[in-house]
C-alpha positions as CSV (number, residue, x, y, z in Angstrom):
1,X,161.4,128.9,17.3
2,X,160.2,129.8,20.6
3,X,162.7,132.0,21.5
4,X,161.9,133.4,18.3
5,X,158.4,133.8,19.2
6,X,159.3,134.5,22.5
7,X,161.6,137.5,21.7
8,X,159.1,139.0,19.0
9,X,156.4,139.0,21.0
10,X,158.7,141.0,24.0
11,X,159.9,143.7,21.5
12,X,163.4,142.1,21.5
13,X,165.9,142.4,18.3
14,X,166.2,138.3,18.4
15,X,169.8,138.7,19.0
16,X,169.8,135.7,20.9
17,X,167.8,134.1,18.5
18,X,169.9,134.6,15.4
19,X,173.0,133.6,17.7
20,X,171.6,130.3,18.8
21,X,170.0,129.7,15.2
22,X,173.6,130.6,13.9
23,X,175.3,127.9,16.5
24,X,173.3,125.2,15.4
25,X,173.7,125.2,11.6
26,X,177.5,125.5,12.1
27,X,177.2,122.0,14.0
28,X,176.3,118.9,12.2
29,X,173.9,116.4,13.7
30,X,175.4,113.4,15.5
31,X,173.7,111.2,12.7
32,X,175.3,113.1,9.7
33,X,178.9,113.3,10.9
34,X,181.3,110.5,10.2
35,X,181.4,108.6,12.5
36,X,185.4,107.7,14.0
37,X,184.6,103.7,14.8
38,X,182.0,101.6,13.9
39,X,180.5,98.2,15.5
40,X,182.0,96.6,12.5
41,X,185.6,97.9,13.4
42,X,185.3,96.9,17.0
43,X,184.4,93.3,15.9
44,X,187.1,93.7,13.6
45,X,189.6,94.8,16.5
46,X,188.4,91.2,18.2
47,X,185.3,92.9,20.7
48,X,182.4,90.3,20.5
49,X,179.2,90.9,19.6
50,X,176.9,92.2,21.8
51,X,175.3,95.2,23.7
52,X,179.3,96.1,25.0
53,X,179.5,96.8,20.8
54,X,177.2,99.6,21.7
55,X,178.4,100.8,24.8
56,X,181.7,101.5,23.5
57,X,180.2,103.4,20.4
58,X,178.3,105.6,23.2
59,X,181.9,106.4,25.2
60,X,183.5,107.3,21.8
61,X,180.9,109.3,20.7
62,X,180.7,111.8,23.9
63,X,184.4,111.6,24.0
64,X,184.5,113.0,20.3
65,X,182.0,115.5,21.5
66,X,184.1,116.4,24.1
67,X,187.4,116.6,21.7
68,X,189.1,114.1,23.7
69,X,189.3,111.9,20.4
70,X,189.2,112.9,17.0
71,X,190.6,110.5,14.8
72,X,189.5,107.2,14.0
73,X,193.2,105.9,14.8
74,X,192.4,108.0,18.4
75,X,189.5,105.6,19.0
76,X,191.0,102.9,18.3
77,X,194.1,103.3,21.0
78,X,191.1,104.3,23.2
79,X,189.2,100.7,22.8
80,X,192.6,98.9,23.4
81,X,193.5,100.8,26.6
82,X,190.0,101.0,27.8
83,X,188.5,97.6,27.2
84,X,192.0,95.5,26.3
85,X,190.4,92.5,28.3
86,X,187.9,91.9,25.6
87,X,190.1,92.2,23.0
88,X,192.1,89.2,21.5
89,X,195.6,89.2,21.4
């Protein structure tokens, strides 16, 4: 909105603007996509409870961003190479 403004106010055609604006409703929020792996998989997978639950969510999360994993099965390879010394055999 303060581009908006911003770009009104200069006598600009808010190209930007409408661009940006545009972007952003073509990308759900973090909190309303599904989400690949949850804390209750990674206990699941053998991962004990505990702020590592977290910390693994975090990595997955910018690595979906980043399109490096996009399935839940994805994720899941990615726990067990990534952190197999906390999983159980």
């Amino acid at each position: 909105e303060l581009l908006r403004a911003d770009s009104v106010a200069s006598g600009s055609n808010c190209k930007t603007y409408r661009f940006i604006l545009a972007q952003f409703k073509a990308k759900p929020s973090a909190d309303s996509q599904n989400k690949l792996i949850r804390g209750a998989d990674l206990i699941k997978m053998g991962i004990k409870q505990g702020p590592i639950i977290g910390e693994i969510l975090k990595h997955i999360e910018e690595k979906r961003l980043d399109e490096e994993i996009k399935t839940p099965e994805e994720a899941r390879e990615w726990v067990k190479k990534t952190y197999f010394k906390l999983i159980s055999p």
